[in-house]
mmCIF file of the N, C-alpha and C atoms, coordinates in Angstrom:
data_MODEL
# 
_entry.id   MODEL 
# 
loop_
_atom_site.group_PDB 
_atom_site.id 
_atom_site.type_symbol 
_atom_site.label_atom_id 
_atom_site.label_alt_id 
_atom_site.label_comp_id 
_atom_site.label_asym_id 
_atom_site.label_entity_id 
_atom_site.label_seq_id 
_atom_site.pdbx_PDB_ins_code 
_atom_site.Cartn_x 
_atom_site.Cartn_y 
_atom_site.Cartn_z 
_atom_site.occupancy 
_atom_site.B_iso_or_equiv 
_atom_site.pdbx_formal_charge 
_atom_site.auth_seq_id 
_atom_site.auth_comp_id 
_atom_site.auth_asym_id 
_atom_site.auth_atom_id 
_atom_site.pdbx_PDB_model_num 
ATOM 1   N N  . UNK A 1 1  ? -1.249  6.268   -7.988  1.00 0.00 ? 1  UNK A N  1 
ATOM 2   C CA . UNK A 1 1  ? -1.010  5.596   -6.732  1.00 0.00 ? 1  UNK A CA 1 
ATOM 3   C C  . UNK A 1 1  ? 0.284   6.130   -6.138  1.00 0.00 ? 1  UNK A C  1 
ATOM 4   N N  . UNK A 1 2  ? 0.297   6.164   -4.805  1.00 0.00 ? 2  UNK A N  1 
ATOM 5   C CA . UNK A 1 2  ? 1.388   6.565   -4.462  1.00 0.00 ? 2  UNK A CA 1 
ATOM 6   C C  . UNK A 1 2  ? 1.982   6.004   -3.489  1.00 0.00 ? 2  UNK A C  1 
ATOM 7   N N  . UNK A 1 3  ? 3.839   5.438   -3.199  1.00 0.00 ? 3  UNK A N  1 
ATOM 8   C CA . UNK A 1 3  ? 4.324   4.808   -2.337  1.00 0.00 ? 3  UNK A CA 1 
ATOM 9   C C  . UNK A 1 3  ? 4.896   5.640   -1.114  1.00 0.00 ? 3  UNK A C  1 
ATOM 10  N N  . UNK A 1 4  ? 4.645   5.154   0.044   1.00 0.00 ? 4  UNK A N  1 
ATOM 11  C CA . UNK A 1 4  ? 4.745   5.441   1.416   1.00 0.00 ? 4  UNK A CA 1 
ATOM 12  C C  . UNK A 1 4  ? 6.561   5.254   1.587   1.00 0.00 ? 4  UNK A C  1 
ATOM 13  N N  . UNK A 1 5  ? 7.261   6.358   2.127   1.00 0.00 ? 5  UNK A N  1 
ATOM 14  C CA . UNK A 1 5  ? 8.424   5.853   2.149   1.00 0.00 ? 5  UNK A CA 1 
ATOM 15  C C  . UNK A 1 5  ? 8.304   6.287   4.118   1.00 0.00 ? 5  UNK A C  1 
ATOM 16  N N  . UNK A 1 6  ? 8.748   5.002   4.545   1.00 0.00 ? 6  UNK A N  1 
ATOM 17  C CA . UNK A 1 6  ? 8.230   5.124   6.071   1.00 0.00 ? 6  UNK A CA 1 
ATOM 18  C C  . UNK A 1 6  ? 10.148  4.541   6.723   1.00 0.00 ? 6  UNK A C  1 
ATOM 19  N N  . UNK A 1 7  ? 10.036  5.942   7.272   1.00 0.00 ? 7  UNK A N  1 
ATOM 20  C CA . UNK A 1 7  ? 11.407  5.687   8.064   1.00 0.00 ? 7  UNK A CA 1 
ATOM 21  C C  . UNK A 1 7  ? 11.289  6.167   9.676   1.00 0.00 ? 7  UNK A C  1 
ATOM 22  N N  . UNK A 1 8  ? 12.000  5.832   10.093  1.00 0.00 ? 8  UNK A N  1 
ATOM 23  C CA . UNK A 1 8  ? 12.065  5.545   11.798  1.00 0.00 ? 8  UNK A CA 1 
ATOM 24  C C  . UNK A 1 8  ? 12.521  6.737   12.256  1.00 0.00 ? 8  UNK A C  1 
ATOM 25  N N  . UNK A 1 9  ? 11.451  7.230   13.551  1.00 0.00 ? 9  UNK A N  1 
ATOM 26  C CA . UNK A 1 9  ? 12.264  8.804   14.190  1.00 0.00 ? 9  UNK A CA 1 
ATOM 27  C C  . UNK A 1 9  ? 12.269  8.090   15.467  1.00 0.00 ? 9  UNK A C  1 
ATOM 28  N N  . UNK A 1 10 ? 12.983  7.748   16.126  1.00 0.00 ? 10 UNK A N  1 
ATOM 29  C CA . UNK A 1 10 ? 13.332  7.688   17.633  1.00 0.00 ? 10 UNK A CA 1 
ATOM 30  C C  . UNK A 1 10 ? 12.347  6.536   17.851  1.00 0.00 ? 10 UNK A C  1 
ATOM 31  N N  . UNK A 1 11 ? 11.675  6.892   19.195  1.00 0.00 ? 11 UNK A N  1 
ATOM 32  C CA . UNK A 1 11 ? 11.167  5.853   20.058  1.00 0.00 ? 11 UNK A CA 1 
ATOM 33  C C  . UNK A 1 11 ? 9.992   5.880   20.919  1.00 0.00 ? 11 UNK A C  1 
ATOM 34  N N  . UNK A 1 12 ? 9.090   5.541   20.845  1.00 0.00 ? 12 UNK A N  1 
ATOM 35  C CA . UNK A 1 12 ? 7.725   6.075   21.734  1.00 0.00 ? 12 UNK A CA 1 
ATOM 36  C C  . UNK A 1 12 ? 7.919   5.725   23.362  1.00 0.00 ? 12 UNK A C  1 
ATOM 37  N N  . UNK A 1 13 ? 7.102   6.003   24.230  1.00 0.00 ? 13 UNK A N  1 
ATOM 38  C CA . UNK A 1 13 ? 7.711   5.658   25.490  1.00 0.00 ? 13 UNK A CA 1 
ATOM 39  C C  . UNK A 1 13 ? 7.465   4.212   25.390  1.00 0.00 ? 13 UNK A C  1 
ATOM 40  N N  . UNK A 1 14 ? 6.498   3.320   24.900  1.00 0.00 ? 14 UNK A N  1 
ATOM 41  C CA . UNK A 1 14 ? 6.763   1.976   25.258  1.00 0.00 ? 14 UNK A CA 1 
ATOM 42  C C  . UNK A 1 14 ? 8.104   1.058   24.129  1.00 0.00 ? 14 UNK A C  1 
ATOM 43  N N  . UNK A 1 15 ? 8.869   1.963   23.872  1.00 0.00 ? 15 UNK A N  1 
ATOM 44  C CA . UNK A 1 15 ? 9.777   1.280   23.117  1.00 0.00 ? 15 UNK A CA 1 
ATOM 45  C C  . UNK A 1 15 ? 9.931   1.119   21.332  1.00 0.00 ? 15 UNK A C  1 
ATOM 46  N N  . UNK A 1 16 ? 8.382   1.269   21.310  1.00 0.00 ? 16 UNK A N  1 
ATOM 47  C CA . UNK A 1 16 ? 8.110   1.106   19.738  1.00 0.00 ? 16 UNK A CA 1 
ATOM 48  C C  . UNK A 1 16 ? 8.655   2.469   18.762  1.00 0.00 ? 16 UNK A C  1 
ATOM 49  N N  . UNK A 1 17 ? 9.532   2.052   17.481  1.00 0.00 ? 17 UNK A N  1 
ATOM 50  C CA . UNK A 1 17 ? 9.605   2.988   16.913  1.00 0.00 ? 17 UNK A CA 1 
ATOM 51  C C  . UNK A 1 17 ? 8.329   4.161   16.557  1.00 0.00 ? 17 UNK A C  1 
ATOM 52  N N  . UNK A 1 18 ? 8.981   5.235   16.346  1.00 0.00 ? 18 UNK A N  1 
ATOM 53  C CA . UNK A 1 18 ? 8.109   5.922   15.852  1.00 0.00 ? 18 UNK A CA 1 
ATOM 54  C C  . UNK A 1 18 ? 8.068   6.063   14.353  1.00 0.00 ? 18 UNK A C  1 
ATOM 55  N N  . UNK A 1 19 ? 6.878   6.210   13.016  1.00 0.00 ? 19 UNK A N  1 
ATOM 56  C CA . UNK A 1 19 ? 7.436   6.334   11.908  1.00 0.00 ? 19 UNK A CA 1 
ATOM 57  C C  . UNK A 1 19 ? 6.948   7.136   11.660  1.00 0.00 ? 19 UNK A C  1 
ATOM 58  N N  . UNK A 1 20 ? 7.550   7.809   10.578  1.00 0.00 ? 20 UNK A N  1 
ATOM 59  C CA . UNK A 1 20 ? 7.382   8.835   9.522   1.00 0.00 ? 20 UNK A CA 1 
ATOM 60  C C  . UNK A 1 20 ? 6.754   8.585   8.230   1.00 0.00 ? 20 UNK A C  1 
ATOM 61  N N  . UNK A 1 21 ? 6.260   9.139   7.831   1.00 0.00 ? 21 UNK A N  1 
ATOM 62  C CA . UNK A 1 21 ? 5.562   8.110   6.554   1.00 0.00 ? 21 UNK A CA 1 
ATOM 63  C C  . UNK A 1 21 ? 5.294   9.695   5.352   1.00 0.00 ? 21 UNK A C  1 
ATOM 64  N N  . UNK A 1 22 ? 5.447   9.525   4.600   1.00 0.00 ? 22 UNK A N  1 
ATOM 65  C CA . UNK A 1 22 ? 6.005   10.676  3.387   1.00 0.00 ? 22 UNK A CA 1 
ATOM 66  C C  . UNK A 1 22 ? 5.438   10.094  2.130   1.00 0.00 ? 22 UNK A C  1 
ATOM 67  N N  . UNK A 1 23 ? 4.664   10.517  1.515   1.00 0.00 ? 23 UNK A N  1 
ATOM 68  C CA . UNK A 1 23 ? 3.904   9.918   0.319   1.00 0.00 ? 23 UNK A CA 1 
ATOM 69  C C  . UNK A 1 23 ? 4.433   10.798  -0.866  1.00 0.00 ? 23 UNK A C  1 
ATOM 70  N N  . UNK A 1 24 ? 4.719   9.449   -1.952  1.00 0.00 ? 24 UNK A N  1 
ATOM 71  C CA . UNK A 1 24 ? 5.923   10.251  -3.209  1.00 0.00 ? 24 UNK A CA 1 
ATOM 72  C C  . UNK A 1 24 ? 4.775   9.936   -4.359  1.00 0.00 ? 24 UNK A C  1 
ATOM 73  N N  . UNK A 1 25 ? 4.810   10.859  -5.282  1.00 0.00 ? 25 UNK A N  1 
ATOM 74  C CA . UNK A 1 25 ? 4.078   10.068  -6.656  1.00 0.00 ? 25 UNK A CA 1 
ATOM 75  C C  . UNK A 1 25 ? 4.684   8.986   -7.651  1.00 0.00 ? 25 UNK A C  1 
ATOM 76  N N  . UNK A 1 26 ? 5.314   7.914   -7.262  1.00 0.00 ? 26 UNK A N  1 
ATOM 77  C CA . UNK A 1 26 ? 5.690   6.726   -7.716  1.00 0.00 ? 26 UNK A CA 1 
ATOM 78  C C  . UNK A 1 26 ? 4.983   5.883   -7.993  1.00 0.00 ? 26 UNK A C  1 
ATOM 79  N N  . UNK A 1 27 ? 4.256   4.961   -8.614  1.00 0.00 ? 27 UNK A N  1 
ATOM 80  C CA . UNK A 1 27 ? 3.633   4.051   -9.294  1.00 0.00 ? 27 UNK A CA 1 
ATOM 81  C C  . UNK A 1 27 ? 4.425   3.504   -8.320  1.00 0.00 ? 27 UNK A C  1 
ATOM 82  N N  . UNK A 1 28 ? 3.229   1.995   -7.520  1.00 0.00 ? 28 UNK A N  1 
ATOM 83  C CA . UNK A 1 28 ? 3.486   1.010   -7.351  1.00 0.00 ? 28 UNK A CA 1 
ATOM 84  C C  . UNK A 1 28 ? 3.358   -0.044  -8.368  1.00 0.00 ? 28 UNK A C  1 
ATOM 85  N N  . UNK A 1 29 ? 4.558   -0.908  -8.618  1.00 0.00 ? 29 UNK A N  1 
ATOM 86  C CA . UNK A 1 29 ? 4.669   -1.583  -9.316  1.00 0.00 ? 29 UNK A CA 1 
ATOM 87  C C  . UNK A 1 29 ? 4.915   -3.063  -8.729  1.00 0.00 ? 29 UNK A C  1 
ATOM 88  N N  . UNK A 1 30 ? 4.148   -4.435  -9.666  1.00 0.00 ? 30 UNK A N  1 
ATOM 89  C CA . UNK A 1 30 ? 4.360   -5.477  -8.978  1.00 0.00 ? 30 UNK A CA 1 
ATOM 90  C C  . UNK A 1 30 ? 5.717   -6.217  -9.446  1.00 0.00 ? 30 UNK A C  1 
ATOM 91  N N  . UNK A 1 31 ? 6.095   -5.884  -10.462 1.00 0.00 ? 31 UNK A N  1 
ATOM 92  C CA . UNK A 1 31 ? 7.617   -6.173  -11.124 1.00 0.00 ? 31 UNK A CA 1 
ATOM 93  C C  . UNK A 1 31 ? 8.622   -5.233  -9.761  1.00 0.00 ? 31 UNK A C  1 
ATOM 94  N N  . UNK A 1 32 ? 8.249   -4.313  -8.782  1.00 0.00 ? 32 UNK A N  1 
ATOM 95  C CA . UNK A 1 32 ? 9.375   -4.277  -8.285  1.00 0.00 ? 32 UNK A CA 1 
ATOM 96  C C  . UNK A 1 32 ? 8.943   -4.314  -7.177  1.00 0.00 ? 32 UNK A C  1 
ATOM 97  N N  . UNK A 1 33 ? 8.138   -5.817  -6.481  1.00 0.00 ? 33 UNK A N  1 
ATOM 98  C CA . UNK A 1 33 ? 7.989   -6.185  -5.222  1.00 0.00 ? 33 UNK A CA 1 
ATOM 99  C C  . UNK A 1 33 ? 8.840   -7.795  -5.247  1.00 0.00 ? 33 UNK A C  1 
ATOM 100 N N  . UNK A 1 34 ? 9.581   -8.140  -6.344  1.00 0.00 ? 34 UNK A N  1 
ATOM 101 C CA . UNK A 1 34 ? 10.203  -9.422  -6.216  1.00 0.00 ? 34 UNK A CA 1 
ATOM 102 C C  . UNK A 1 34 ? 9.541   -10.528 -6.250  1.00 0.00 ? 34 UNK A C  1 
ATOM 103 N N  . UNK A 1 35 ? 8.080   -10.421 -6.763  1.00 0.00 ? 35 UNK A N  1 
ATOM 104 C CA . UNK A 1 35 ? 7.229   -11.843 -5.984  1.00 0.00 ? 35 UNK A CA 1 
ATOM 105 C C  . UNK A 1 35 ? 7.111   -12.463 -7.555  1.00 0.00 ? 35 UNK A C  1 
ATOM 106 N N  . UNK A 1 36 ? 7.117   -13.846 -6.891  1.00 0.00 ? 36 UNK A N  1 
ATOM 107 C CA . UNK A 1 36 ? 6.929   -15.206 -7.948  1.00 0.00 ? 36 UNK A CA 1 
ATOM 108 C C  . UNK A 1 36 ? 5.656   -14.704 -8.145  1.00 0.00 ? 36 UNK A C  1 
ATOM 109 N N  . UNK A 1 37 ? 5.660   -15.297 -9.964  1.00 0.00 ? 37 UNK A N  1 
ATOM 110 C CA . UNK A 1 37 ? 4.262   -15.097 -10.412 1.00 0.00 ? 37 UNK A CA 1 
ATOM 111 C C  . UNK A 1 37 ? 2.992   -16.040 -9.598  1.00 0.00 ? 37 UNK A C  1 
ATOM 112 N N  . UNK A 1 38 ? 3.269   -17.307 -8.866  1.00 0.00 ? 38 UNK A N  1 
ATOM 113 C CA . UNK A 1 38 ? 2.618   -17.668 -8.296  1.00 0.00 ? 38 UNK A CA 1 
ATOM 114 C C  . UNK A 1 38 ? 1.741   -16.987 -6.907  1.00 0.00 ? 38 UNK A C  1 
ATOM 115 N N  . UNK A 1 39 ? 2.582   -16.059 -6.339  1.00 0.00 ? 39 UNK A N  1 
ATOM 116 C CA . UNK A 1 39 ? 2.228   -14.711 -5.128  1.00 0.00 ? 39 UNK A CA 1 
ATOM 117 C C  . UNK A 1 39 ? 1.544   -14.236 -6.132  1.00 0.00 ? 39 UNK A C  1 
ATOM 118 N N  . UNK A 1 40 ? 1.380   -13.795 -7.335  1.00 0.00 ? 40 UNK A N  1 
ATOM 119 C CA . UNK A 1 40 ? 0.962   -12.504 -7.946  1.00 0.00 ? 40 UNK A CA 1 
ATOM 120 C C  . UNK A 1 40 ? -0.360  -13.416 -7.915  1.00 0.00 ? 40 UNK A C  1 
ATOM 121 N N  . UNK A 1 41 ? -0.635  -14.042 -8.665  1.00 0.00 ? 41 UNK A N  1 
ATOM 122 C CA . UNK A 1 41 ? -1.892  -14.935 -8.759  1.00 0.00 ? 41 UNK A CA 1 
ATOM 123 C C  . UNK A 1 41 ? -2.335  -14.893 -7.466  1.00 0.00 ? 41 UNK A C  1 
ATOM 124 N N  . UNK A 1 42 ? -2.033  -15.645 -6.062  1.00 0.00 ? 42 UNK A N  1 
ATOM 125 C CA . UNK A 1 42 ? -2.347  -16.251 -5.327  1.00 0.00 ? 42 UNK A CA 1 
ATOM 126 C C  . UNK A 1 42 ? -3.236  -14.157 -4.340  1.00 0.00 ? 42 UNK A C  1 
ATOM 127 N N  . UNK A 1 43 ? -2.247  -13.328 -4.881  1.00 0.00 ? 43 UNK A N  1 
ATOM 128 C CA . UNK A 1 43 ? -2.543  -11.872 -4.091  1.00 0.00 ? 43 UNK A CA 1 
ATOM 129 C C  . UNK A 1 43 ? -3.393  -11.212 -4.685  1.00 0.00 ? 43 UNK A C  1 
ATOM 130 N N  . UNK A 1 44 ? -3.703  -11.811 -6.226  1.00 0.00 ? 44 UNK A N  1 
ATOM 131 C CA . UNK A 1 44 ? -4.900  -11.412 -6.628  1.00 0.00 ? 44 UNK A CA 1 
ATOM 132 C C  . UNK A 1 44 ? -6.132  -11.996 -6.653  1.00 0.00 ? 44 UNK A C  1 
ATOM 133 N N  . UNK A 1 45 ? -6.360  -13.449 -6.715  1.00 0.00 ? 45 UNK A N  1 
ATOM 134 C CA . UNK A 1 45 ? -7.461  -14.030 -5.623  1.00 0.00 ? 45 UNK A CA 1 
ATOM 135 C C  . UNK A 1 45 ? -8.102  -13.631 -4.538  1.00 0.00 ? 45 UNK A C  1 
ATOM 136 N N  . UNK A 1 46 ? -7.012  -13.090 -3.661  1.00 0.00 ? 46 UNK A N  1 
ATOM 137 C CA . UNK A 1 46 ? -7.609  -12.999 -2.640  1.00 0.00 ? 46 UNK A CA 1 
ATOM 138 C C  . UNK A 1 46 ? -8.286  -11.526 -2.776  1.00 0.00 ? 46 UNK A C  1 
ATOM 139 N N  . UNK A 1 47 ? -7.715  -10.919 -3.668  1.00 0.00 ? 47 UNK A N  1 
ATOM 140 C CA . UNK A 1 47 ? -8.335  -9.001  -3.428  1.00 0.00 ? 47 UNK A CA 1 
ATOM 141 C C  . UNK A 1 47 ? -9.295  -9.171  -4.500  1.00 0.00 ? 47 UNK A C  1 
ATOM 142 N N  . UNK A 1 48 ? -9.837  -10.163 -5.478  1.00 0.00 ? 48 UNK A N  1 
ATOM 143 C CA . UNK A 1 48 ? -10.774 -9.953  -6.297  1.00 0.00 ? 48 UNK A CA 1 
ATOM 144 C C  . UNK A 1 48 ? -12.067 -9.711  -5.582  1.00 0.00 ? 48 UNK A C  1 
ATOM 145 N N  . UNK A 1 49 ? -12.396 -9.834  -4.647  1.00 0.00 ? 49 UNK A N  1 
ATOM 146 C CA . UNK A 1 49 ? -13.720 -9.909  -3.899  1.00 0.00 ? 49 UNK A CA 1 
ATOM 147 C C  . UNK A 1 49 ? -13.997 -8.252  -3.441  1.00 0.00 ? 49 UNK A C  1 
ATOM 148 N N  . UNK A 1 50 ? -13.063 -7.300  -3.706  1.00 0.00 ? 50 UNK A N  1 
ATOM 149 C CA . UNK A 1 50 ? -12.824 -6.286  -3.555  1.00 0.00 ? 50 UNK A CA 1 
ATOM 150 C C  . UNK A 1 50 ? -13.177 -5.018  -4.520  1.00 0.00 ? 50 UNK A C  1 
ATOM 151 N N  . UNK A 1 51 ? -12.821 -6.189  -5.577  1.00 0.00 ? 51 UNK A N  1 
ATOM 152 C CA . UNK A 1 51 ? -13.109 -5.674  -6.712  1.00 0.00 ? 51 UNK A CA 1 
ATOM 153 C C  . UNK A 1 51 ? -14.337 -4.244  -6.793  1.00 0.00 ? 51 UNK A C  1 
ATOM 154 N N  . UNK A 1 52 ? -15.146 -4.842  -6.797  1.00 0.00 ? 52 UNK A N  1 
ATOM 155 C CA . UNK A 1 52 ? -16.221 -3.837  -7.544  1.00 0.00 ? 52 UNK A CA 1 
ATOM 156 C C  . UNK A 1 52 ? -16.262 -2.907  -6.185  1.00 0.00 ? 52 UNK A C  1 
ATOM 157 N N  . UNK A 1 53 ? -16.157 -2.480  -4.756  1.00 0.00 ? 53 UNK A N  1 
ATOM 158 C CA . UNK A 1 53 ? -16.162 -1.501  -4.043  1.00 0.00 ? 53 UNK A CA 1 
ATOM 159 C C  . UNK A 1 53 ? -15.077 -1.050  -4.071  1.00 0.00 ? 53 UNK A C  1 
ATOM 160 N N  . UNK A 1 54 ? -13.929 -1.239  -4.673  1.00 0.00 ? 54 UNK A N  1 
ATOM 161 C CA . UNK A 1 54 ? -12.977 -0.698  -4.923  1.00 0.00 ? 54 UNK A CA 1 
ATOM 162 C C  . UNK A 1 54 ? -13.391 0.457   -6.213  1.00 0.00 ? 54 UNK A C  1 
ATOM 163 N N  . UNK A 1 55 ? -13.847 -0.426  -7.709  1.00 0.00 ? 55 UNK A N  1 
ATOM 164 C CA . UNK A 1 55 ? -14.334 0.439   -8.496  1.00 0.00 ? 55 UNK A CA 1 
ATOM 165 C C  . UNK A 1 55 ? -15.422 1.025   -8.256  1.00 0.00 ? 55 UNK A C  1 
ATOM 166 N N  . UNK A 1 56 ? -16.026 1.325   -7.375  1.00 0.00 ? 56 UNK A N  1 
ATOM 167 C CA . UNK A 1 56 ? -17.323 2.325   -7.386  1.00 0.00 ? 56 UNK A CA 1 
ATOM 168 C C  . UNK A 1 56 ? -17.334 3.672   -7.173  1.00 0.00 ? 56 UNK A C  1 
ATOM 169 N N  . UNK A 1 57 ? -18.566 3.941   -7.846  1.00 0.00 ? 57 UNK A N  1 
ATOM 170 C CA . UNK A 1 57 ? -18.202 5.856   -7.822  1.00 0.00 ? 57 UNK A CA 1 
ATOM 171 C C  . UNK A 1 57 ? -18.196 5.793   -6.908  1.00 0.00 ? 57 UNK A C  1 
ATOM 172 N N  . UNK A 1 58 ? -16.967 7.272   -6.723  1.00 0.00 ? 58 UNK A N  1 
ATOM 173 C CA . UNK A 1 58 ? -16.776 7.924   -5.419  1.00 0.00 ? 58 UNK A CA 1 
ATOM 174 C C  . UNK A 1 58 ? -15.108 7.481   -4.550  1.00 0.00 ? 58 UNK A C  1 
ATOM 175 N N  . UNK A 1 59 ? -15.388 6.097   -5.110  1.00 0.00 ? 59 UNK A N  1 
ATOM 176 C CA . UNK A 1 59 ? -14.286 6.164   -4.137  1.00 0.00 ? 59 UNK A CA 1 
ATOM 177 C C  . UNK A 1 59 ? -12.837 6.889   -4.201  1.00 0.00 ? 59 UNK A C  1 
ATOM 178 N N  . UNK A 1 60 ? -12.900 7.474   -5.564  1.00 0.00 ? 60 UNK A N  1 
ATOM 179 C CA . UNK A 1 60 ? -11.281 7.922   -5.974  1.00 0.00 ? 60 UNK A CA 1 
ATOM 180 C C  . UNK A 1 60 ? -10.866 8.917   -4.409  1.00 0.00 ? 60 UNK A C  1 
ATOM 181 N N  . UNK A 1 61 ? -12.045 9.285   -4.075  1.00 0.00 ? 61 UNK A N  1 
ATOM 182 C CA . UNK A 1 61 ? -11.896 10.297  -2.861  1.00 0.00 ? 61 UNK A CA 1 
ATOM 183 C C  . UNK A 1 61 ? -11.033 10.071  -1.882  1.00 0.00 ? 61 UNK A C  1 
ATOM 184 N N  . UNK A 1 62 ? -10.831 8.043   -1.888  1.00 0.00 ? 62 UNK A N  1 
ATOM 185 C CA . UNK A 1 62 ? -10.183 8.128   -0.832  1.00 0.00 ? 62 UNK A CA 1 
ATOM 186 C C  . UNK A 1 62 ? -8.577  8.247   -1.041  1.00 0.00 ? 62 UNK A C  1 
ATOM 187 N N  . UNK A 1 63 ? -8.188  8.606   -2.004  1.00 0.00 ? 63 UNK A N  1 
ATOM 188 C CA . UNK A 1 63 ? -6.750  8.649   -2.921  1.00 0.00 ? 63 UNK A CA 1 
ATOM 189 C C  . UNK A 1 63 ? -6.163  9.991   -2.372  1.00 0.00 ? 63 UNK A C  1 
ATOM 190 N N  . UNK A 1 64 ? -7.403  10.963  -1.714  1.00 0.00 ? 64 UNK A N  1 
ATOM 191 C CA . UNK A 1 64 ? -7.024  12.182  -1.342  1.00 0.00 ? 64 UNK A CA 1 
ATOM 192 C C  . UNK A 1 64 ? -6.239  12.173  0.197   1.00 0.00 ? 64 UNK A C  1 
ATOM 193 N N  . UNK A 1 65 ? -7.038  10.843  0.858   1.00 0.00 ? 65 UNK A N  1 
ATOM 194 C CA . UNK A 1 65 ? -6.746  10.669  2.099   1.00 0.00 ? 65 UNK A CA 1 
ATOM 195 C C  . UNK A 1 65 ? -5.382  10.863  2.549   1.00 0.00 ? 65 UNK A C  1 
# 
């Protein structure tokens, strides 16, 4: 898995930053998002339904994206 390190270049014409986004091979880890074990539970509830099209062949492909 890999983390997005997204930093700011200037300014689009309607004001909104623009970002940069740079993909590192770092393990996302949930020990270093700060969240109560109760978030961890409560963030995996909600993505279990995800579950099995997440694991299905093929999809590693989209890791290439």
């Amino acid at each position: 898995m890999r983390n997005a390190d997204i930093s700011q270049e200037g300014a689009s014409s309607k004001g909104k930053p623009n970002r940069k986004v740079q993909a590192t091979a770092v393990p996302l880890l949930v020990s270093n998002l700060d969240w109560s074990a109760e978030e961890v539970k409560e963030t995996r509830a909600r993505l279990a339904s995800l579950e099995e099209d997440w694991d299905a062949p093929g999809m590693e492909e989209y890791d290439h994206l």
